[in-house]
C-alpha positions as CSV (number, residue, x, y, z in Angstrom):
1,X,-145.8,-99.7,-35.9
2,X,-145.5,-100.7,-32.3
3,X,-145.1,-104.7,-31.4
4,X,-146.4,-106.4,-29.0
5,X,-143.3,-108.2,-26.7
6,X,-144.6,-111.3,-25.4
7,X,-141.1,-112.9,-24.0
8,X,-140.7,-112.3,-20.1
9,X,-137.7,-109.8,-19.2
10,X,-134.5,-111.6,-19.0
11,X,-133.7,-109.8,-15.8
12,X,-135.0,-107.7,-12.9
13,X,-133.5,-106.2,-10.2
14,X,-134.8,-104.2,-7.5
15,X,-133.0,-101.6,-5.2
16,X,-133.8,-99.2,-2.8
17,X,-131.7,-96.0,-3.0
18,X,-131.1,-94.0,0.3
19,X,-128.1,-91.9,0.5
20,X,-127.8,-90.2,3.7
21,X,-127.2,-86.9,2.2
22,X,-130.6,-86.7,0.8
23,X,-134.0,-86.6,3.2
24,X,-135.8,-89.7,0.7
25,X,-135.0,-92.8,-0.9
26,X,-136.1,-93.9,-4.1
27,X,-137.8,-97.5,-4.9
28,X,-136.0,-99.0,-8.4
29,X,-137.0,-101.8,-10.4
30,X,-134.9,-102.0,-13.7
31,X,-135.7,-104.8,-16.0
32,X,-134.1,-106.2,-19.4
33,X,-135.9,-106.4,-22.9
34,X,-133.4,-108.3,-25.4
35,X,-130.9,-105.4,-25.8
36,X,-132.9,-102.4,-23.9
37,X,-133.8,-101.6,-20.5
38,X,-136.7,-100.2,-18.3
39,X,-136.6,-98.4,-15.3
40,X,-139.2,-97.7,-13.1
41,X,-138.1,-95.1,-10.5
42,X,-140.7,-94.9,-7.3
43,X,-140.2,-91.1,-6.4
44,X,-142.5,-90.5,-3.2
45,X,-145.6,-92.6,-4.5
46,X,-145.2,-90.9,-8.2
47,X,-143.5,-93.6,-11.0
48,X,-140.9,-92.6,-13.5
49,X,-140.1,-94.5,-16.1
50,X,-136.3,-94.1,-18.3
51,X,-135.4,-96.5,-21.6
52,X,-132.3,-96.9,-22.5
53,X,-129.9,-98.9,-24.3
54,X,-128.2,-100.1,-20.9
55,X,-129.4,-100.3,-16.6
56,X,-127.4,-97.3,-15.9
57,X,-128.6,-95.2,-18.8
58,X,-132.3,-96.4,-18.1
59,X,-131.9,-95.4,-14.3
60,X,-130.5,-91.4,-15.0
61,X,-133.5,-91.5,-17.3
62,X,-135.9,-92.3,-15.0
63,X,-134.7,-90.3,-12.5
64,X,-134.3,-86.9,-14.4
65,X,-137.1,-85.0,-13.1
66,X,-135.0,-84.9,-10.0
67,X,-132.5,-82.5,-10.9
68,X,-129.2,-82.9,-11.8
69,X,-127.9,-83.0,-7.8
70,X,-130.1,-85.2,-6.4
71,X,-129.5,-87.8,-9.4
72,X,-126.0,-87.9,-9.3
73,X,-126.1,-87.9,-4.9
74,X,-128.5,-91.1,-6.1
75,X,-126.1,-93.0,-9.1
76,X,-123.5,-92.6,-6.5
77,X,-125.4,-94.4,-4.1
78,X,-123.6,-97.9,-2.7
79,X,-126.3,-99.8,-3.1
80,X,-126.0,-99.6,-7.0
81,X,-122.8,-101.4,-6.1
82,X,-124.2,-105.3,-6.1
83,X,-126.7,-105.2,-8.6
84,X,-123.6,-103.7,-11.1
85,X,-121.2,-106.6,-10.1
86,X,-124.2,-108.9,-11.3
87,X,-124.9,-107.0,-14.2
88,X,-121.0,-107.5,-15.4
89,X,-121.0,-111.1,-14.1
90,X,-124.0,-111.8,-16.9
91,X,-122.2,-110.1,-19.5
92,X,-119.4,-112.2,-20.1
């Protein structure tokens, strides 16, 4: 049975990955239901969309269809760098 979620997401980043060893960038929005996450990967105009138990787990969902190169070139990206320092500032 599915259930409706009516609270608002407890937090939402956004980040723009753009490592220089790839020739695109890829728009991220990953937001935070109680205990799960959603990512919504924006892939040259196409969305997709990872669950998963934790951000970083959500985001290498999300971006899977890319192939295992260009997804680890992206979750090694710096610019993951700031939103994980918040992410561990919230958690304690």
């Amino acid at each position: 049975m599915l259930r409706r979620m009516t609270s608002t997401p407890a937090m939402t980043l956004t980040i723009r990955l753009s490592p220089p060893s790839l020739d695109f960038w890829v728009d991220v929005r990953l937001r935070s239901f109680g205990e799960r996450w959603v990512a919504a990967a924006d892939i040259g105009g196409n969305v997709e969309i990872g669950l998963g138990a934790g951000a970083r787990q959500a985001l290498t969902a999300a971006l899977g269809s890319l192939g295992e190169r260009a997804r680890s070139v992206l979750m090694a990206d710096p610019a993951l760098l700031a939103p994980s320092s918040a992410l561990i500032g919230t958690s304690s």
